[in-house]
N, C-alpha and C positions, 0 to 999 in steps of 0.2 A: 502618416505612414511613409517608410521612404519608398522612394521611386524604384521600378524593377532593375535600371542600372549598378544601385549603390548594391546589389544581391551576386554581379557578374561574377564569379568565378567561385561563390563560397558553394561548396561540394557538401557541407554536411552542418547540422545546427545540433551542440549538446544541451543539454535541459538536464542539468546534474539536481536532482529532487533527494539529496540522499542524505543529506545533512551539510555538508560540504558546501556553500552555496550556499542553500535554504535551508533555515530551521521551520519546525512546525511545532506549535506550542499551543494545544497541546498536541500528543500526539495522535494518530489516527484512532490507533487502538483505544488511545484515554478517552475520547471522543467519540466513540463507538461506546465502552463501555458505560460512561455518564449515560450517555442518548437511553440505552434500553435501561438503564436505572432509572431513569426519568416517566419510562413506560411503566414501570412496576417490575422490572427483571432484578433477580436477587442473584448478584454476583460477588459472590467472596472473593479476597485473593489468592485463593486457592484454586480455585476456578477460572479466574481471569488468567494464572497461571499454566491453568491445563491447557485453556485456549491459546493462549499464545504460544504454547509448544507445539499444539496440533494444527496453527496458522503455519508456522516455521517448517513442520515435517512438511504438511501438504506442498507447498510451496516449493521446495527443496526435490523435486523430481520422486515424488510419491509414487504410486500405483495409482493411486486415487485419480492425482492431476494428469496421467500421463491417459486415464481411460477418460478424462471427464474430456480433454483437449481431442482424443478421438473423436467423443461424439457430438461435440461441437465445431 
């Protein structure tokens, strides 16, 4: 670990997680949906498709997330 010196003057650390930088292979989602396949969930890609549009809406300044972030 470096020493607290070699840290003097850096004001800010980026962690680019966005592809850019890092890949992730597979992706979260792919990975997410294998996992509950693996439980017995039966997911089409029709389905994996709803979900990732209603990931993307929610996420994108919903009503949803903007009451969920109130009450938490």
């Amino acid at each position: 670990m470096p020493s607290q010196s070699a840290f003097s003057g850096v004001k800010a650390i980026l962690f680019d997680l966005d592809g850019t930088l890092r890949h992730n292979l597979p992706s979260s989602n792919q990975a997410f949906f294998d996992y509950t396949s693996q439980l017995g969930a039966v997911n089409t890609p029709d389905q994996r498709r709803h979900t990732l549009r209603w990931v993307h809406y929610h996420w994108a300044q919903s009503p949803e997330l903007l009451l969920d972030l109130l009450r938490n």
